[in-house]
N, C-alpha and C positions, 0 to 999 in steps of 0.2 A: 493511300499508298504509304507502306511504312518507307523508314528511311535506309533500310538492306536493298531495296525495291528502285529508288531513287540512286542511290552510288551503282546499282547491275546495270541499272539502263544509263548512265551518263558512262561510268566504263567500257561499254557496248559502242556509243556512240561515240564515243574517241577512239575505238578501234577499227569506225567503217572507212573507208576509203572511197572516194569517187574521183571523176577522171575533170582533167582541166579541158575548161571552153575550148581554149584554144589549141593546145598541143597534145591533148588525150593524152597526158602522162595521169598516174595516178598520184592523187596528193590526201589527206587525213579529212575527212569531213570538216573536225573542227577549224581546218582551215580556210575551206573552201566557202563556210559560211561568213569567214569573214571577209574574204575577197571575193565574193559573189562566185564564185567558179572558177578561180586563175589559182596556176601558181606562181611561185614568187618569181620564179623564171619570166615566165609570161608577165608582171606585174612590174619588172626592173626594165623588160623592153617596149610595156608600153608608157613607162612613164618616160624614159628618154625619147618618145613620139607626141606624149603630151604637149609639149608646147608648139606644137605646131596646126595651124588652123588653115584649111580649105579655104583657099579665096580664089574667087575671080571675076576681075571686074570685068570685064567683056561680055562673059555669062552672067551678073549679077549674082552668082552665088557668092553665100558667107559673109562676113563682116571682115572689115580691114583688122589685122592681129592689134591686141595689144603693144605688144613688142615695137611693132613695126610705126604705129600712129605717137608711142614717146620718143622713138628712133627719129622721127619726121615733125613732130610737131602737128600731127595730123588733127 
């Protein structure tokens, strides 16, 4: 592969578009490759969900959060 061959196709591929996991907007491939499939939209509201973790002790599901076991002395 010469190197005219190499800049068509990485040109190409910064031009494709594919849609996000979560909210089917369209976002730039090369994006998408690096958030696995989000866009940054989707990526700013899952990370304000990130810290929070599934617990229940009644059910046994999950582990007691971080947060909450230096909060407690757990």
């Amino acid at each position: 592969m010469d190197a005219y061959s190499r800049v068509s196709r990485t040109t190409t591929i910064a031009q494709r578009s594919v849609r996000c996991v979560f909210c089917r907007d369209p976002i730039p491939l090369t994006a998408a490759i690096k958030t696995r499939g989000v866009c940054n939209l989707c990526m700013r509201e899952i990370a304000e969900l990130g810290w929070r973790t599934v617990y229940d002790r009644d059910g046994k599901i999950g582990d007691i959060p971080a947060n909450l076991k230096s909060a407690y002395n757990l």
